[in-house]
BAKEMAR-942904 format. One line per field, with one value per residue (C-alpha): x, y, z; residue number from 1; residue in three letters. Coordinates in steps of 0.5 Angstrom, whole numbers. Layout:
BEGIN
xx = (X,...) .
yy = (Y,...) .
zz = (Z,...) .
num = (NUM,...) .
residuo = (ALA,...) .
***
This chain:
BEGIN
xx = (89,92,88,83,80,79,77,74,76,81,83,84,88,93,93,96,101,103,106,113,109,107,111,108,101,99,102,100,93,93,96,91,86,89,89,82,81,74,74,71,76,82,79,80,87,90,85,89,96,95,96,104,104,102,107,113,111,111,118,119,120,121,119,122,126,125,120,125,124,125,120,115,117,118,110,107,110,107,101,99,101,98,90,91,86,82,76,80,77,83,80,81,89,89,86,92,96,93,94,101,103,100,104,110,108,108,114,118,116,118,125,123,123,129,129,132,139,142,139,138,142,142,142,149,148,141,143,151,146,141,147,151,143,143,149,152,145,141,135,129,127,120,125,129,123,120,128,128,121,123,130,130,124,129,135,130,130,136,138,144,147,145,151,157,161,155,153,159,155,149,148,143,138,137,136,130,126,126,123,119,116,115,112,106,101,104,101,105,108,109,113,117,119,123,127,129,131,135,138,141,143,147,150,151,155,159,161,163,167,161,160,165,160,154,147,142,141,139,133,128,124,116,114,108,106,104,98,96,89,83,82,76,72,66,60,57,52,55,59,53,50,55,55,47,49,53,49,51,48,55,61,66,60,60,67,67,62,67,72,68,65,72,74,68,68,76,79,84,89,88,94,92,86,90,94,89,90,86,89,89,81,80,74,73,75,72,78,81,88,91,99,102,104,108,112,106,103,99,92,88,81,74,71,64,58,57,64,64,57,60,67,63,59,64,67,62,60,65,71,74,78,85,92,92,92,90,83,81,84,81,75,77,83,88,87,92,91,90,96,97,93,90,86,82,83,78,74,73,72,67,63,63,62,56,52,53,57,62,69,75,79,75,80,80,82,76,73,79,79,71,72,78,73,68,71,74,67,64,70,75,82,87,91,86,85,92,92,86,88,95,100,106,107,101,104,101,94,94,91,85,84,83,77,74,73,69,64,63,61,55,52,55,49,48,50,46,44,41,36,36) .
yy = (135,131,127,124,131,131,123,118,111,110,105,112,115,108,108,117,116,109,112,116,122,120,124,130,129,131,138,139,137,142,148,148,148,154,157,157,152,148,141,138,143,140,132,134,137,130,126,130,128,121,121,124,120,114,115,116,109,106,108,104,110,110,116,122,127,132,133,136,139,133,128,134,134,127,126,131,127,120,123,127,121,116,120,121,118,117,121,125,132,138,140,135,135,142,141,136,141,147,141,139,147,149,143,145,153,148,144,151,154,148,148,141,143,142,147,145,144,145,153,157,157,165,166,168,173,176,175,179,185,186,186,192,195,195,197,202,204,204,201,200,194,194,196,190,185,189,189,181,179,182,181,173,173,176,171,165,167,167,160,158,165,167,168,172,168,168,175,176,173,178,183,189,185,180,185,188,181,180,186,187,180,181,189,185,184,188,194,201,200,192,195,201,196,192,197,200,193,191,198,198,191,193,198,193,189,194,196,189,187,183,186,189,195,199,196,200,203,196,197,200,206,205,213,213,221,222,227,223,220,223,219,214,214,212,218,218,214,209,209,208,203,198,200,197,191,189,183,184,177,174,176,177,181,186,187,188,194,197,196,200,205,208,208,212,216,218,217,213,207,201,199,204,201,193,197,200,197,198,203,208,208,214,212,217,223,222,221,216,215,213,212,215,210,212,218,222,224,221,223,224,224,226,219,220,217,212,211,209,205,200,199,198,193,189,189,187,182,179,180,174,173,173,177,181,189,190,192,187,180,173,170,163,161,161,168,174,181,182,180,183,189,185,181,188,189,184,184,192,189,183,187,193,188,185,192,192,198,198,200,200,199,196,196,201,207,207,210,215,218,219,223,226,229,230,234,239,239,241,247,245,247,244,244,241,235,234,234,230,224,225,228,231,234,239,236,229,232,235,229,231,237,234,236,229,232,226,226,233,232,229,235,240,245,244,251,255,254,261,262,263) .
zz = (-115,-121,-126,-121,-121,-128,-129,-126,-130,-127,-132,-137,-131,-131,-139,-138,-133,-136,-142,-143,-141,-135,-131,-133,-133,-126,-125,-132,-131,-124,-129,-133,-128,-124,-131,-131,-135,-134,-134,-139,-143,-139,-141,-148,-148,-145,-150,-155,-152,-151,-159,-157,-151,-156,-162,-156,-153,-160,-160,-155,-151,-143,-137,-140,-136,-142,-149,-154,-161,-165,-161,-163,-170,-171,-168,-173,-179,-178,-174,-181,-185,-181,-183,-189,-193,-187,-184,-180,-180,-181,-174,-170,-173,-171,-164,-163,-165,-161,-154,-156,-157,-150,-146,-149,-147,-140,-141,-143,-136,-132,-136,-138,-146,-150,-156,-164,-162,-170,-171,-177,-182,-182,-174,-173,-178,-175,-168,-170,-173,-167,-163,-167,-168,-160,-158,-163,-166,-159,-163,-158,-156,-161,-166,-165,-165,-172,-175,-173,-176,-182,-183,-182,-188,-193,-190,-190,-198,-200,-196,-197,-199,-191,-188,-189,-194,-198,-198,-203,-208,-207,-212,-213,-218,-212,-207,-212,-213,-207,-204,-210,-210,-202,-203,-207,-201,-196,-194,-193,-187,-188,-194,-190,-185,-190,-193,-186,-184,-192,-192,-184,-185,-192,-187,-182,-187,-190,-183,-181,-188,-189,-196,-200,-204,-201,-203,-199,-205,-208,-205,-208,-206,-207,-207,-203,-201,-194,-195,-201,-199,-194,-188,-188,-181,-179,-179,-171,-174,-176,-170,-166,-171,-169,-162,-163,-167,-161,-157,-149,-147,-147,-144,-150,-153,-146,-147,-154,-152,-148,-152,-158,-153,-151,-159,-161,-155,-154,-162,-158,-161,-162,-158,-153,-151,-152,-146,-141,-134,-128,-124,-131,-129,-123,-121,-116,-121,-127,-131,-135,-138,-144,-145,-150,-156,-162,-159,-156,-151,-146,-145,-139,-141,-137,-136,-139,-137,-143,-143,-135,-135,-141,-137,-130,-134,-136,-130,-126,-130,-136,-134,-132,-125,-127,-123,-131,-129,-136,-137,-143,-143,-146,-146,-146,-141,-140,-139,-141,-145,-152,-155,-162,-165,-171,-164,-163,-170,-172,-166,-168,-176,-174,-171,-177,-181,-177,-178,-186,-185,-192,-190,-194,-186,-182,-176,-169,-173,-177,-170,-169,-176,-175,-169,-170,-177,-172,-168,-173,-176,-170,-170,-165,-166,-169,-163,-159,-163,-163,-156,-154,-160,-157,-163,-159,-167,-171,-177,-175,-174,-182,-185,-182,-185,-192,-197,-200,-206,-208,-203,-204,-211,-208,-204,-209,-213,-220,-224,-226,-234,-237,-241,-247) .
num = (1,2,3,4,5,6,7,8,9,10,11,12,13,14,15,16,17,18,19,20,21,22,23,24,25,26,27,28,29,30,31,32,33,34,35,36,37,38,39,40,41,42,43,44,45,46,47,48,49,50,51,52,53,54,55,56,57,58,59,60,61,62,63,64,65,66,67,68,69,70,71,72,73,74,75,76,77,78,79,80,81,82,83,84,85,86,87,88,89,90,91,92,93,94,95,96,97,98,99,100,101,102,103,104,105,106,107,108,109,110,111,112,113,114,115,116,117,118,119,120,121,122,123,124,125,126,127,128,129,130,131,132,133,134,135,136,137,138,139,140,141,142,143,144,145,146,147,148,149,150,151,152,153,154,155,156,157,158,159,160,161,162,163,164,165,166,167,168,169,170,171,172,173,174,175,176,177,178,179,180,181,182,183,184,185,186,187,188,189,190,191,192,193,194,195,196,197,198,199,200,201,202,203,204,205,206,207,208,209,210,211,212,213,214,215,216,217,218,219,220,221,222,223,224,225,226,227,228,229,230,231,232,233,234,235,236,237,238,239,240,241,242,243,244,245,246,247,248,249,250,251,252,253,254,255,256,257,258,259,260,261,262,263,264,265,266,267,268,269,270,271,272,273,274,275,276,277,278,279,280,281,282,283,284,285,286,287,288,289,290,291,292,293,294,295,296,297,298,299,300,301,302,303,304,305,306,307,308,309,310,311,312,313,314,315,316,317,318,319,320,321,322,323,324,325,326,327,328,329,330,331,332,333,334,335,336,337,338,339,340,341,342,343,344,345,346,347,348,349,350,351,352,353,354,355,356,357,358,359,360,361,362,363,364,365,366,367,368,369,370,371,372,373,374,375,376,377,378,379,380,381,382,383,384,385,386,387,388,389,390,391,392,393,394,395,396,397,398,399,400,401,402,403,404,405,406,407,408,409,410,411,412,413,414,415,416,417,418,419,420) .
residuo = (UNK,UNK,UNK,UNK,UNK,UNK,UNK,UNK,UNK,UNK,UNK,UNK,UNK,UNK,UNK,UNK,UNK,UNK,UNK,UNK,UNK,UNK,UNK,UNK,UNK,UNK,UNK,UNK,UNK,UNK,UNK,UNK,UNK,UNK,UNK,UNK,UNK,UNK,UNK,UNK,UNK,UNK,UNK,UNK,UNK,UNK,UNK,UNK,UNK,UNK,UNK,UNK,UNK,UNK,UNK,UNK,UNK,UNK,UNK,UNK,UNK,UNK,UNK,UNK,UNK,UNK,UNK,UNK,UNK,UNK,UNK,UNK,UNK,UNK,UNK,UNK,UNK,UNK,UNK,UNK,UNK,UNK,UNK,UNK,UNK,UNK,UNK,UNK,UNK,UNK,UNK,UNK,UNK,UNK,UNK,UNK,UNK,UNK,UNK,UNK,UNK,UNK,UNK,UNK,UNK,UNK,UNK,UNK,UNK,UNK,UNK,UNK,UNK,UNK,UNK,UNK,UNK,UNK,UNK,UNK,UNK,UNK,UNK,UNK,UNK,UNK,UNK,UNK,UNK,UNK,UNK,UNK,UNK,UNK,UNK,UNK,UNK,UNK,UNK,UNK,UNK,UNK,UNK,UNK,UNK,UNK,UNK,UNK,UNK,UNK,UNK,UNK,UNK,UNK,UNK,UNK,UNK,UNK,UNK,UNK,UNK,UNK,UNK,UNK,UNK,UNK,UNK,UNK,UNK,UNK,UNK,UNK,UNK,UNK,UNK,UNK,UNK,UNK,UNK,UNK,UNK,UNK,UNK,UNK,UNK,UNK,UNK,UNK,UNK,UNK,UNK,UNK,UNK,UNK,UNK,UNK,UNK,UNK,UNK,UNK,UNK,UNK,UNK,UNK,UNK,UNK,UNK,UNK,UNK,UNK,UNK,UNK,UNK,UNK,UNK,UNK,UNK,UNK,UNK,UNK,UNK,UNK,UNK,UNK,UNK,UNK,UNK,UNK,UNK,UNK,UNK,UNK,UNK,UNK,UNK,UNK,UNK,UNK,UNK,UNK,UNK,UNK,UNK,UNK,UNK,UNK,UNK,UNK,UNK,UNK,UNK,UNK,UNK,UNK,UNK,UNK,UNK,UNK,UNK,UNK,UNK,UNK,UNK,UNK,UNK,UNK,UNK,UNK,UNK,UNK,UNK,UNK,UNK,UNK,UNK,UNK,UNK,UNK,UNK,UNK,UNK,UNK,UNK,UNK,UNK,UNK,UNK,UNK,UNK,UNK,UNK,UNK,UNK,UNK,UNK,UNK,UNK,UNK,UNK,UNK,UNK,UNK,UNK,UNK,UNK,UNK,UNK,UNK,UNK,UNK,UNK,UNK,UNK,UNK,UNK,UNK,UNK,UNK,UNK,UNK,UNK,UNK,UNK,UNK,UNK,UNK,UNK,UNK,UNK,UNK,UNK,UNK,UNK,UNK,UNK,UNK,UNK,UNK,UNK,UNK,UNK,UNK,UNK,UNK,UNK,UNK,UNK,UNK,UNK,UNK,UNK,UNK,UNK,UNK,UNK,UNK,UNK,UNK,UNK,UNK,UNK,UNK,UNK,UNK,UNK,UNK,UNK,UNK,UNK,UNK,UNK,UNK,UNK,UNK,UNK,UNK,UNK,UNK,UNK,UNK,UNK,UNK,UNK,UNK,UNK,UNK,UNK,UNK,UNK,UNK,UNK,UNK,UNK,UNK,UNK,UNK,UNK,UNK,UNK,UNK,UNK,UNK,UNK,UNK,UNK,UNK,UNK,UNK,UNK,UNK,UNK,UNK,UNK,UNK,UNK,UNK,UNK,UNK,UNK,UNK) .
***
């Protein structure tokens, strides 16, 4: 297909090819249209990274074998310096950048992108304690990522100290400034995250003589209590206000219906609904099934009739075609599954938002709290919700137990005064 089905002047095609990427442009313009891309959509993609192409030409540049981390970081600086000051809008800078990233998703499958040839400062370190995590602590893989993720922001803070001769000169106040100045906008899980990551690479380090005394006890512990607070879910009625303030006339409207419909109907996890595939639907049985995420349990579930209808429409009618066996993807090519947590989590906000609804937590476990509550109301035992929500423990399932004594104030009769 190549460019000649995206463009007709053929002076524009001449001018791509003519370039230092060249050589690329043709399979990368097919991939983009197999991907899903429409047209339109593939024209303003090699529009944005004939500005590459352009600043590599200007370098006096030849046909290139490969894009590396340096040509990529080299353009950004002079692009960003050559606007400013000029009526460039931060859109338009961002839109480079989003087409430029993609091709470089693209160069990195053909094995045509070079990556940084100088690593952090800190990687021998981190990747020294993600091998003794994996080997000798068997941490599991999403383990590893999260370890990874919170281990390399306190190594990129303490920067020339991050390797195994400067962490000699770490001391106990260190530690505790940096964990305290991280605690201040991280919730409790960000916060419990951290403190495993710090105390088991202190650990590590004393293992491997990296340091000469213990310093996980450096890290500070934030006291937080597990049954402190009642949980907050949405009431049915409110639930199903969302559900009607969700329009259906488009197609991400028809999946996020779906995606609400399940969360009020079944209490499930957020990343329980991101993980549904096709063949977890039984169609002919009425039943659906919800793996089990955090240890627990997997819940196979009757497939009600609001619940199939949603699923059915959105099939029928808004999923896009593409070879995902995930039930919820995209709505804009390429398409793929929802990628992380906060994706749903602010589709599930935005639609609360919508409707007016005043909520402290307005992600998917607002659905969960509101029927895990109902249930209890409606005098369910405690040992079926914990089976429908999935809790391999009871204790898991206490929280729903709670009194808000708040809330009961409201309703509460005044006493009785005697009369005098």
């Amino acid at each position: 297909m190549a460019l000649e089905s995206v463009f007709v002047c053929s002076r524009t095609i001449g001018s791509l090819r003519s370039g230092p990427l060249g050589e690329f442009l043709d399979g990368y313009n097919d991939w983009l249209l197999e991907s899903g891309f429409k047209r339109a959509t593939v024209r303003t993609h090699l529009a944005n990274l004939s500005h590459l192409n352009a600043y590599l030409a200007r370098r006096k540049e030849r046909d290139r074998q490969t894009l590396s981390v340096e040509d990529v970081g080299g353009f950004f600086k002079e692009y960003s310096s050559r606007v400013r000051g000029k009526e460039v809008s931060d859109h338009h800078v961002r839109r480079v950048r989003w087409a430029i990233n993609r091709f470089i998703r693209y160069l990195r499958r053909q094995n045509l992108f070079e990556p940084s040839t100088e690593p952090a400062l800190y990687q021998p370190l981190l990747d020294a304690y993600l091998g003794w995590m994996r080997d000798y602590q068997h941490a599991a893989p999403g383990t590893l990522g999260i370890r990874s993720h919170c281990l390399a922001r306190f190594l990129q803070w303490l920067g020339p100290l991050a390797t195994t001769e400067g962490l000699q000169g770490l001391t106990p106040e260190t530690v505790e400034q940096f964990f305290l100045s991280y605690s201040r906008n991280m919730g409790r899980a960000g916060r419990r995250s951290m403190q495993a990551a710090l105390r088991t690479f202190f650990r590590f380090c004393v293992y491997q003589r990296y340091l000469e005394r213990q310093l996980d006890r450096a890290v500070p512990t934030l006291r937080t209590y597990k049954l402190a607070t009642v949980p907050r879910g949405l009431t049915d009625e409110q639930a199903q206000q969302v559900l009607a303030g969700i329009s259906l006339d488009s197609k991400a409207g028809q999946r996020d219906y779906a995606i609400c419909q399940l969360l009020r109907t079944y209490g499930v996890r957020g990343g329980q609904i991101r993980a549904l595939r096709l063949e977890d639907i039984d169609w002919a049985n009425d039943r659906i099934l919800f793996r089990a995420l955090k240890h627990g349990k997997d819940s196979l579930l009757p497939l009600t009739a609001e619940a199939g209808q949603s699923l059915l429409n959105y099939l029928r009618n808004a999923r896009p075609p593409c070879a995902c066996p995930e039930v919820f993807v995209t709505t804009r090519a390429p398409y793929h599954p929802l990628p992380h947590s906060n994706t749903l989590a602010s589709i599930v906000g935005r639609h609360i938002r919508s409707v007016g609804i005043d909520s402290s937590r307005k992600g998917a476990y607002v659905f969960r709290h509101g029927f895990a509550t109902r249930m209890l109301q409606e005098g369910h035992s405690l040992k079926k919700v914990a089976d429908v929500l999935g809790h391999r423990h009871l204790a898991t399932t206490f929280i729903y137990t709670k009194v808000d004594f708040n809330a009961l104030k409201k309703v509460g009769l005044a006493w009785p005064r005697e009369e005098k």
